[in-house]
MIDREN-802830 format. One record per atom (N, C-alpha, C, O, CB): chain; residue in three letters; atom name; x negated, y negated, z. Coordinates in steps of 0.1 Angstrom, whole numbers, plus 5000, padded with zeros to 4 digits. Last residue first. Glycine has a CB too. Layout:
<sites>
+----+-----+----+------+------+------+
| ch |  aa | at |    X |    Y |    Z |
+----+-----+----+------+------+------+
|  A | ALA | CA |    X |    Y |    Z |
...
+----+-----+----+------+------+------+
</sites>
This chain:
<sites>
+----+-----+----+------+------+------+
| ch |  aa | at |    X |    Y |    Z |
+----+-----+----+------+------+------+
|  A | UNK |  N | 1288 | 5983 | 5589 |
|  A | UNK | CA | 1288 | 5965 | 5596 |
|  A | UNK |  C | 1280 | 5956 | 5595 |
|  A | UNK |  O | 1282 | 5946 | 5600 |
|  A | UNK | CB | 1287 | 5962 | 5609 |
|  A | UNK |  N | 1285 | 5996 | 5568 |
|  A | UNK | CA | 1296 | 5993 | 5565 |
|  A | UNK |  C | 1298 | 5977 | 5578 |
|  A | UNK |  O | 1304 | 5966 | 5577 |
|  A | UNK | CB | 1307 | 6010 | 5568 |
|  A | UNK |  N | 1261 | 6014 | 5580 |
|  A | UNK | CA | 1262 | 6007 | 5567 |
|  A | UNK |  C | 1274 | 5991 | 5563 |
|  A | UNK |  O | 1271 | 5980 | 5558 |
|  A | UNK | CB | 1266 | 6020 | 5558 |
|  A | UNK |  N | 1271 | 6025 | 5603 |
|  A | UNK | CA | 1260 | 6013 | 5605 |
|  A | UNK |  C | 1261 | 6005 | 5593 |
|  A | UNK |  O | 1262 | 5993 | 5593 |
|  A | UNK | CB | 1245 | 6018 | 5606 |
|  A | UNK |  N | 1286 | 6046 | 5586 |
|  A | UNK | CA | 1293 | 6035 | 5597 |
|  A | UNK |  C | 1284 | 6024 | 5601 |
|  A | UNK |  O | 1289 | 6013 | 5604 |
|  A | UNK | CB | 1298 | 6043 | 5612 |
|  A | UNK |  N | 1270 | 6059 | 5571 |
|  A | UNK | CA | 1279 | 6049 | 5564 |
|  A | UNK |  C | 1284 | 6043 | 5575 |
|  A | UNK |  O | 1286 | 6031 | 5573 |
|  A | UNK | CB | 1290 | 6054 | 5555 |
|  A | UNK |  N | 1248 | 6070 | 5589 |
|  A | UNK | CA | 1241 | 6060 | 5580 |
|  A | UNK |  C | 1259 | 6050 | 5574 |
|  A | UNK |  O | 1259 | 6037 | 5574 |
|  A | UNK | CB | 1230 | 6071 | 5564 |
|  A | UNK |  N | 1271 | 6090 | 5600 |
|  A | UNK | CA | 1262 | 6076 | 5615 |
|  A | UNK |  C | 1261 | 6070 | 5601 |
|  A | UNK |  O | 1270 | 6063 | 5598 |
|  A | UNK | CB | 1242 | 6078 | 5629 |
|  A | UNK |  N | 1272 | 6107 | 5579 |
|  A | UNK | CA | 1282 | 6096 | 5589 |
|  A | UNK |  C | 1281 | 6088 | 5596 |
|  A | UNK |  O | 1289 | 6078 | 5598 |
|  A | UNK | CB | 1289 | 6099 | 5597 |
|  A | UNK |  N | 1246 | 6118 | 5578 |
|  A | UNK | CA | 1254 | 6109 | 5571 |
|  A | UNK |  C | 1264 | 6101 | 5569 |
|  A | UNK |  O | 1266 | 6092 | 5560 |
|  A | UNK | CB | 1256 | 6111 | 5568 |
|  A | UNK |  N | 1249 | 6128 | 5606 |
|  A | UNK | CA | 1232 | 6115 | 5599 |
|  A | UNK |  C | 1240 | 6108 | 5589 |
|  A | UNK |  O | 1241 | 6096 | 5589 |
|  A | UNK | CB | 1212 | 6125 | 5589 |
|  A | UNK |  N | 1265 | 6146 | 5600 |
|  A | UNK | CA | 1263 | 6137 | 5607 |
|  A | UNK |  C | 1258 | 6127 | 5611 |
|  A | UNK |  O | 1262 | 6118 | 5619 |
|  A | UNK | CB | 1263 | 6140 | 5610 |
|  A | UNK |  N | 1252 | 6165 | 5579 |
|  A | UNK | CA | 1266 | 6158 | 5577 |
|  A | UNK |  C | 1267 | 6148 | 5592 |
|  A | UNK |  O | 1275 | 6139 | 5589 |
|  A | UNK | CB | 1281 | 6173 | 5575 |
|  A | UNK |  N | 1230 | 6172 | 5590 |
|  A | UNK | CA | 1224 | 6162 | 5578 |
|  A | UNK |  C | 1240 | 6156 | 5573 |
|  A | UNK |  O | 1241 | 6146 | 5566 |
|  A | UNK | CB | 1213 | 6172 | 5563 |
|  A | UNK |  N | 1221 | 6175 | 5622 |
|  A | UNK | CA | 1230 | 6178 | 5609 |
|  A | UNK |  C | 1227 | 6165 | 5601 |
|  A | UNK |  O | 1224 | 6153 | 5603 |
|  A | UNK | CB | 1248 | 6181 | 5613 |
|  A | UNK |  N | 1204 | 6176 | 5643 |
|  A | UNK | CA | 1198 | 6185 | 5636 |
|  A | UNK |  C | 1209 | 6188 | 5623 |
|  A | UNK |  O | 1208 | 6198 | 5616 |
|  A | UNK | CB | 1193 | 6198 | 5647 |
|  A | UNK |  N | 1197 | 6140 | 5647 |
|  A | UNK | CA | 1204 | 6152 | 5648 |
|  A | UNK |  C | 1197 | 6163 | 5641 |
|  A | UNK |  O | 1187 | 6161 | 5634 |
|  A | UNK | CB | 1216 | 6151 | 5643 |
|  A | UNK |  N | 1179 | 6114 | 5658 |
|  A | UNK | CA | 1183 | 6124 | 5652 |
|  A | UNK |  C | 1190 | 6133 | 5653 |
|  A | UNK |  O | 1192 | 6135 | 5666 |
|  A | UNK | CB | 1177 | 6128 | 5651 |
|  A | UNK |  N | 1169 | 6081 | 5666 |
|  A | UNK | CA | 1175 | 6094 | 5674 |
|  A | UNK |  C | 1179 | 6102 | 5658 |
|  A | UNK |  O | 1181 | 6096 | 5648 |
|  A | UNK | CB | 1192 | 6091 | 5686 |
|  A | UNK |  N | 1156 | 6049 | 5687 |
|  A | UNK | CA | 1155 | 6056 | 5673 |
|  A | UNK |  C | 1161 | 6074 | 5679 |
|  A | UNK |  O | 1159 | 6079 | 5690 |
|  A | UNK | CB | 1135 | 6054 | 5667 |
|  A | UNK |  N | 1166 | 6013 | 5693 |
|  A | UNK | CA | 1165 | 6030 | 5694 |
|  A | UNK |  C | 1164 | 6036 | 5683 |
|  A | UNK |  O | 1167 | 6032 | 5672 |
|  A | UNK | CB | 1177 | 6038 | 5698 |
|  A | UNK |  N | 1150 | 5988 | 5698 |
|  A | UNK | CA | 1152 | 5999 | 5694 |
|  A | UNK |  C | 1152 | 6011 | 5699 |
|  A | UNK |  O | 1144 | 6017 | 5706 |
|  A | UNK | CB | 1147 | 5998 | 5687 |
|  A | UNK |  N | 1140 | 5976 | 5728 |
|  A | UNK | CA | 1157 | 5973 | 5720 |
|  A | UNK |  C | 1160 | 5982 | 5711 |
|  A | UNK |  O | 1172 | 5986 | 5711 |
|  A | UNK | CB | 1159 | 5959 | 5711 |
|  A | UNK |  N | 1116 | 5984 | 5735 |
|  A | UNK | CA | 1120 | 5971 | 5732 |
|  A | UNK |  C | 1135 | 5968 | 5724 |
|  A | UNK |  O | 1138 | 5959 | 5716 |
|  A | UNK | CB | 1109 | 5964 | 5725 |
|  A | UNK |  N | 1127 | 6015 | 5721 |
|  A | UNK | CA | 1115 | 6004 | 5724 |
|  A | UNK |  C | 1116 | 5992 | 5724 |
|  A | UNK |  O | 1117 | 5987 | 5713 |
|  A | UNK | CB | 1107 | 6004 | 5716 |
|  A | UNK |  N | 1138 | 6050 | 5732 |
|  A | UNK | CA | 1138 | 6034 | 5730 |
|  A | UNK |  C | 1125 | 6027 | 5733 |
|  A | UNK |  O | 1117 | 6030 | 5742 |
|  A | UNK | CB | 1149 | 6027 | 5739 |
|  A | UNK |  N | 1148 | 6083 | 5717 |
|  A | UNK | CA | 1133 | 6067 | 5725 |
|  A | UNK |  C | 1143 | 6053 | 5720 |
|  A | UNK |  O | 1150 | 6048 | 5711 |
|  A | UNK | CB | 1107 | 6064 | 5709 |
|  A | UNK |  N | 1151 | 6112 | 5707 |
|  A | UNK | CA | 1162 | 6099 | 5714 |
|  A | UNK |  C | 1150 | 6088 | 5720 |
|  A | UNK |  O | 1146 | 6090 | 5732 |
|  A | UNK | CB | 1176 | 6107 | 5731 |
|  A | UNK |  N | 1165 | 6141 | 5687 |
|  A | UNK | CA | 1154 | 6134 | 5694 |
|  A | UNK |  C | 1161 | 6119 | 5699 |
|  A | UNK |  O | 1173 | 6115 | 5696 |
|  A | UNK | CB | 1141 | 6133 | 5683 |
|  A | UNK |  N | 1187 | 6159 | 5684 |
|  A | UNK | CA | 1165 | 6162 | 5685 |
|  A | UNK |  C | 1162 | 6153 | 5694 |
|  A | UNK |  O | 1157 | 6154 | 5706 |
|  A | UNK | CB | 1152 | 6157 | 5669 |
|  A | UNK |  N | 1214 | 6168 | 5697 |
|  A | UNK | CA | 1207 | 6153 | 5694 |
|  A | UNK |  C | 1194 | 6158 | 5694 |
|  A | UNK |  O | 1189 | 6162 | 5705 |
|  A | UNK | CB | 1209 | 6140 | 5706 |
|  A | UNK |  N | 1233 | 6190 | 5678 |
|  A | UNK | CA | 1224 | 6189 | 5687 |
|  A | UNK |  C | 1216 | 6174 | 5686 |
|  A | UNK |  O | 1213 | 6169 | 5675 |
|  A | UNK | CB | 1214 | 6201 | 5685 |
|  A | UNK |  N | 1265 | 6202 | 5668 |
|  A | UNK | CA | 1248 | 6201 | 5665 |
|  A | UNK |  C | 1240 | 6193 | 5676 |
|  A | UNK |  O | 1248 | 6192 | 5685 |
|  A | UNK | CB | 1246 | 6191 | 5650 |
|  A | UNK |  N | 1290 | 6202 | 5668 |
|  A | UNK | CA | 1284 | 6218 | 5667 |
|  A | UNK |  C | 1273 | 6214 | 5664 |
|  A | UNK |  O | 1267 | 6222 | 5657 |
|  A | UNK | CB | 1289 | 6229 | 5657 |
|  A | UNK |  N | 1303 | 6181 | 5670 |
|  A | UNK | CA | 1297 | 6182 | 5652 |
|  A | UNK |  C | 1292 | 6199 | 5656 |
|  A | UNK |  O | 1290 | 6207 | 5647 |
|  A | UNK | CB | 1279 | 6167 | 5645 |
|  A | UNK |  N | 1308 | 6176 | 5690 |
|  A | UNK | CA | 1322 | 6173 | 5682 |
|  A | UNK |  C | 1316 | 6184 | 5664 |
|  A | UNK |  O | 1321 | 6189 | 5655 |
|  A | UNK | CB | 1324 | 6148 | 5679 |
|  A | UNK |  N | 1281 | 6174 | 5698 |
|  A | UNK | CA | 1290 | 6179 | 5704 |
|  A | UNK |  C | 1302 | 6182 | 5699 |
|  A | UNK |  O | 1308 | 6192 | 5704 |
|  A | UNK | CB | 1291 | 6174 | 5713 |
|  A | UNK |  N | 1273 | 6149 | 5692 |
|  A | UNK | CA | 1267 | 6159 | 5684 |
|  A | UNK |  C | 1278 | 6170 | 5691 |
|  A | UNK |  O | 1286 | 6172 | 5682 |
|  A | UNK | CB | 1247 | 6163 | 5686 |
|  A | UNK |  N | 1290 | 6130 | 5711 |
|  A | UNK | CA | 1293 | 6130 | 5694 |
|  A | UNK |  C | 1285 | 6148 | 5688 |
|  A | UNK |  O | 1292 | 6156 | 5681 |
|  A | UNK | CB | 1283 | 6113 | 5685 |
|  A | UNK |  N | 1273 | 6133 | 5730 |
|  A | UNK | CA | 1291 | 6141 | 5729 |
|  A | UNK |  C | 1294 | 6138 | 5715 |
|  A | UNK |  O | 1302 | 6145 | 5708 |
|  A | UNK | CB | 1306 | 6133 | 5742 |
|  A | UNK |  N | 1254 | 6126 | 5727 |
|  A | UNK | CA | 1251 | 6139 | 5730 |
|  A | UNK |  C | 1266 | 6143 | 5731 |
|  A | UNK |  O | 1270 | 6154 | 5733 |
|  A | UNK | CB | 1241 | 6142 | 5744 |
|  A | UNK |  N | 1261 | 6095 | 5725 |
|  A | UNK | CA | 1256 | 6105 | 5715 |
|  A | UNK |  C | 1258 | 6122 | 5712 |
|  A | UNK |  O | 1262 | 6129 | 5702 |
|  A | UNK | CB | 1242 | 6103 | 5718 |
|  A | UNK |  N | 1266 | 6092 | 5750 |
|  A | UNK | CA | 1279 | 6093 | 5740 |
|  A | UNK |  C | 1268 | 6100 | 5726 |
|  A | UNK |  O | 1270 | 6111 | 5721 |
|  A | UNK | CB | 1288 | 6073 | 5735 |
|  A | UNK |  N | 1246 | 6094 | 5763 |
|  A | UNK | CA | 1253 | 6101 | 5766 |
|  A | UNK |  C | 1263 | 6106 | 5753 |
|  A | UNK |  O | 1267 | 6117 | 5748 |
|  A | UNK | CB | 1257 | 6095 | 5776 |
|  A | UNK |  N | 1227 | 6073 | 5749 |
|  A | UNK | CA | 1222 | 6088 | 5750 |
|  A | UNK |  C | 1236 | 6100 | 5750 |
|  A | UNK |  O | 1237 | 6109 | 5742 |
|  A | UNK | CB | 1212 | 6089 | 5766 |
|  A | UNK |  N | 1243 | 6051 | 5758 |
|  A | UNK | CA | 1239 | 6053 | 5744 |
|  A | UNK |  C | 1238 | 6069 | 5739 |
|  A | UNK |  O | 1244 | 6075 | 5730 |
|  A | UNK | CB | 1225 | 6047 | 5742 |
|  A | UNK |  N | 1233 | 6056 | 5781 |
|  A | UNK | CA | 1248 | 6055 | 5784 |
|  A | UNK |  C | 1252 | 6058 | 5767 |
|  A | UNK |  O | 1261 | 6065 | 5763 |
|  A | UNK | CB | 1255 | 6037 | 5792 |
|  A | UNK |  N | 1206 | 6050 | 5784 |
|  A | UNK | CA | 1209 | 6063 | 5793 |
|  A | UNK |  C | 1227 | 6061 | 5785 |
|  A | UNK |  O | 1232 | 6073 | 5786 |
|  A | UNK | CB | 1207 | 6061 | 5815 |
|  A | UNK |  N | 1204 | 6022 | 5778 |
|  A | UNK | CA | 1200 | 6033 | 5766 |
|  A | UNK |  C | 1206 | 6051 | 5774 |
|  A | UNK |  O | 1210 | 6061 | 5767 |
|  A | UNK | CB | 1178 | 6032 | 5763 |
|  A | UNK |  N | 1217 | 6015 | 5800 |
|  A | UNK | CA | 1223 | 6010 | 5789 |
|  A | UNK |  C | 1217 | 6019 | 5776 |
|  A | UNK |  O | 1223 | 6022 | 5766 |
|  A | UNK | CB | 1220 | 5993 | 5788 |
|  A | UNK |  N | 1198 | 6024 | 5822 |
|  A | UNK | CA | 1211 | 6024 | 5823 |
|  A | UNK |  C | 1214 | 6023 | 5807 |
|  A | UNK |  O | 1213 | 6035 | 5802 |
|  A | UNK | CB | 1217 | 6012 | 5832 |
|  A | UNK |  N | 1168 | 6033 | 5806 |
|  A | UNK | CA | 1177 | 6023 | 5812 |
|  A | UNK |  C | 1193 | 6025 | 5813 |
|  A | UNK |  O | 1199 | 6028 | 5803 |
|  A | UNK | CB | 1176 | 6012 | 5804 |
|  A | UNK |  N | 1150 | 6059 | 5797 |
|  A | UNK | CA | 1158 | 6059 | 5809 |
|  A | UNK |  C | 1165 | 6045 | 5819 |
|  A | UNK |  O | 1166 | 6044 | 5831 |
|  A | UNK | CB | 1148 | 6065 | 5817 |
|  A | UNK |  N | 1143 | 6049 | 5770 |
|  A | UNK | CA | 1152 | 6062 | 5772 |
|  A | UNK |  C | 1158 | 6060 | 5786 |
|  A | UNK |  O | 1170 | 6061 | 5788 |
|  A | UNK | CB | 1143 | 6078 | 5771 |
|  A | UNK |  N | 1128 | 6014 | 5776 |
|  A | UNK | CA | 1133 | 6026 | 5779 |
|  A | UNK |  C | 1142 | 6038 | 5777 |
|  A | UNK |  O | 1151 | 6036 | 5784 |
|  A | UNK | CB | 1134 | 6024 | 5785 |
|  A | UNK |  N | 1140 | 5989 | 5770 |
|  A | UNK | CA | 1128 | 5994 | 5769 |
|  A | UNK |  C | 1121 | 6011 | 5768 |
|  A | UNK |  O | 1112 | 6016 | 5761 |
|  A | UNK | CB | 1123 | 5988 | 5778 |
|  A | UNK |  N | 1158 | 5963 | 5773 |
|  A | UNK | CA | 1157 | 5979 | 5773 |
|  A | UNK |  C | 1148 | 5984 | 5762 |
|  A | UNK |  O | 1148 | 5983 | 5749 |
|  A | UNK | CB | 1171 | 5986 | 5770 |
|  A | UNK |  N | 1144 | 5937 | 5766 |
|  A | UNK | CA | 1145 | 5944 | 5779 |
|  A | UNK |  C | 1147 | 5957 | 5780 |
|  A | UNK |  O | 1139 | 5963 | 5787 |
|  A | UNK | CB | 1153 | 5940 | 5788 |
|  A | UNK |  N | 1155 | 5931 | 5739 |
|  A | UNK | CA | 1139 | 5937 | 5743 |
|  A | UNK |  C | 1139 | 5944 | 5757 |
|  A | UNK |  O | 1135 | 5955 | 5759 |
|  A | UNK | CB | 1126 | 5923 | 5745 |
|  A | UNK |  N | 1192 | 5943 | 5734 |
|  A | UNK | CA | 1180 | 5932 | 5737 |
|  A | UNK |  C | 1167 | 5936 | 5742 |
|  A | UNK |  O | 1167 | 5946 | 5750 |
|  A | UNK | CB | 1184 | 5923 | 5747 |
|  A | UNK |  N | 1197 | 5967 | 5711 |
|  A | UNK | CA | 1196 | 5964 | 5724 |
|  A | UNK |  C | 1192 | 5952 | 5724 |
|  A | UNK |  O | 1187 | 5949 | 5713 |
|  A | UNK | CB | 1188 | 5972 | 5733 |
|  A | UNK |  N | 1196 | 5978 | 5685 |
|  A | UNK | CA | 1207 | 5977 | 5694 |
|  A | UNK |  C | 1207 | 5970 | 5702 |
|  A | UNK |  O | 1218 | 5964 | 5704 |
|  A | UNK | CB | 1209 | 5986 | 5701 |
|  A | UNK |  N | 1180 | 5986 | 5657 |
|  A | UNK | CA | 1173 | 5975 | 5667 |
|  A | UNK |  C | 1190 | 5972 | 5671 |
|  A | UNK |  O | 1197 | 5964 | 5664 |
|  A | UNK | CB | 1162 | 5959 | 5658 |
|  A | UNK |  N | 1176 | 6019 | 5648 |
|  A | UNK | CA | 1185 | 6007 | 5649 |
|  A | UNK |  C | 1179 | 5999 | 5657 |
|  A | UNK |  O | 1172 | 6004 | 5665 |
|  A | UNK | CB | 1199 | 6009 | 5654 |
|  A | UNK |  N | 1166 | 6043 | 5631 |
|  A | UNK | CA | 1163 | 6040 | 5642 |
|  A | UNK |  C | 1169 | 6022 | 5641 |
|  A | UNK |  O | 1166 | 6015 | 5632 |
|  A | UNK | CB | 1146 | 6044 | 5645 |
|  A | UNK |  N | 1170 | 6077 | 5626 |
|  A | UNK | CA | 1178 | 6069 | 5624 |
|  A | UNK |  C | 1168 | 6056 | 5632 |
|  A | UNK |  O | 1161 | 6061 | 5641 |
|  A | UNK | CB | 1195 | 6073 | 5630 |
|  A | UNK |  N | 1152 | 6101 | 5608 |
|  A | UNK | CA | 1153 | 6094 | 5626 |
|  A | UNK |  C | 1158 | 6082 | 5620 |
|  A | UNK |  O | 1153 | 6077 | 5609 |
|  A | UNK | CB | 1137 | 6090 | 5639 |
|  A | UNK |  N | 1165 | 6136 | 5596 |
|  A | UNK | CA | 1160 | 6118 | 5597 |
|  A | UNK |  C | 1162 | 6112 | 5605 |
|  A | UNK |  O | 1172 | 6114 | 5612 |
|  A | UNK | CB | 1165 | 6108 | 5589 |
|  A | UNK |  N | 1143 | 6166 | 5598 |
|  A | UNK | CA | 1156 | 6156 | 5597 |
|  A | UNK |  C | 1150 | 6144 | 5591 |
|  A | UNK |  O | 1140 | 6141 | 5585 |
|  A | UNK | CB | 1164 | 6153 | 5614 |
|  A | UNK |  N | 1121 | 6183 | 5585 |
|  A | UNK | CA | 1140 | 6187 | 5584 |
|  A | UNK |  C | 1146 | 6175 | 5589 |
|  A | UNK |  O | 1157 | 6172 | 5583 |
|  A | UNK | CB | 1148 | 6202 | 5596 |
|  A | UNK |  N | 1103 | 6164 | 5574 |
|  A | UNK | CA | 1103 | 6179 | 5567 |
|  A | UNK |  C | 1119 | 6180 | 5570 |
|  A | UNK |  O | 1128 | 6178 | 5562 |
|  A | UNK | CB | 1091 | 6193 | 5575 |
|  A | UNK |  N | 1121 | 6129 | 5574 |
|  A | UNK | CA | 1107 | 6142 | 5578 |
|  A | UNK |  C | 1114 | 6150 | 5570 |
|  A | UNK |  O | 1123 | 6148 | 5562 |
|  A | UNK | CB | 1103 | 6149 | 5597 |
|  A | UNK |  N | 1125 | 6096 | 5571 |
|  A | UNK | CA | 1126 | 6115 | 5568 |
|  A | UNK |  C | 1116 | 6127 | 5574 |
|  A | UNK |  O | 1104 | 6129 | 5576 |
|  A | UNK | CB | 1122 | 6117 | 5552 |
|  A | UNK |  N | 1140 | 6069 | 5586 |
|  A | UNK | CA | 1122 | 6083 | 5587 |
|  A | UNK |  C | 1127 | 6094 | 5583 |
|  A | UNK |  O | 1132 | 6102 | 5590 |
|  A | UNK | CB | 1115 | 6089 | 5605 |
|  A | UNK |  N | 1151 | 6044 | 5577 |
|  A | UNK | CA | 1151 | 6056 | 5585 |
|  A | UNK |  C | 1144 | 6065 | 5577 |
|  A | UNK |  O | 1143 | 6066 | 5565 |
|  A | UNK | CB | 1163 | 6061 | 5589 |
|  A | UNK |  N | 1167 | 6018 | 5599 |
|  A | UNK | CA | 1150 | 6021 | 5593 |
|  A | UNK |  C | 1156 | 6034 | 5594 |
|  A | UNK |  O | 1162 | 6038 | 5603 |
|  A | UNK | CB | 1132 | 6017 | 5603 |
|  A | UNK |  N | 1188 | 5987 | 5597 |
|  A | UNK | CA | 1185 | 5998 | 5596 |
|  A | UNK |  C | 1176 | 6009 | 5594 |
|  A | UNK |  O | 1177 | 6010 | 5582 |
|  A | UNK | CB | 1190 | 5998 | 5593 |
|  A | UNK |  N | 1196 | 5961 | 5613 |
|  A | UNK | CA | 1189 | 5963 | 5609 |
|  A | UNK |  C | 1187 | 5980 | 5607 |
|  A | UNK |  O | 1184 | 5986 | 5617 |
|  A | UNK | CB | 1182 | 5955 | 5615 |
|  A | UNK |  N | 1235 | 5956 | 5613 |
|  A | UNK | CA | 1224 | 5960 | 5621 |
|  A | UNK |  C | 1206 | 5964 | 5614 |
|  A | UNK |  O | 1207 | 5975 | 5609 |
|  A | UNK | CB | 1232 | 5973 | 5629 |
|  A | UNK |  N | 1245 | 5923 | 5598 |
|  A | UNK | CA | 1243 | 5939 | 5594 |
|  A | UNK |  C | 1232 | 5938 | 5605 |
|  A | UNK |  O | 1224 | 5929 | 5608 |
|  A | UNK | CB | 1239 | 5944 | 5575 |
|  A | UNK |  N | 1265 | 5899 | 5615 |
|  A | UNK | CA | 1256 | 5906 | 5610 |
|  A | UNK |  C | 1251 | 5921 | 5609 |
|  A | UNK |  O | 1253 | 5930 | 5618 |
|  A | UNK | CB | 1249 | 5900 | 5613 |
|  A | UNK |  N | 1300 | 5891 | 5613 |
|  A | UNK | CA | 1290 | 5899 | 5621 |
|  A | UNK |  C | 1279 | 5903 | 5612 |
|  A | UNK |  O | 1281 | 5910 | 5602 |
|  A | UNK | CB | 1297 | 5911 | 5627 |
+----+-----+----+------+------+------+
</sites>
């Protein structure tokens, strides 16, 4: 299995993770398939006591944040690791 392409944006407080996931067609925060992405997300931050910031899709990428920097760091080694 190929490694997922990985980009990620520091800012002042977080980092935007942003993964090429999808095929181009999802395009959108509001496709079924990025909507369902969204979800599980927002129950992972949920597990962590933290909050999803932020969430877009573009032509297949997603890009998303948290407001925990121990959770950003768990997403970066599990993407890492495929």
């Amino acid at each position: 299995m190929a490694k997922l392409p990985i980009i990620i944006v520091k800012g002042e407080k977080m980092g935007v993770i942003e993964v090429e996931m999808f095929p181009a067609e999802v395009d959108d925060a509001g496709h079924p398939v990025a909507e369902s992405f969204r979800e599980l997300l927002e129950e992972v931050a949920e597990e962590y006591e933290c909050r999803l910031e932020s969430f877009e899709v573009s032509r297949g990428t997603v890009s998303f944040s948290f407001d925990s920097e121990e959770l950003t760091a768990n997403i970066l080694k599990i993407l890492d690791a495929k």
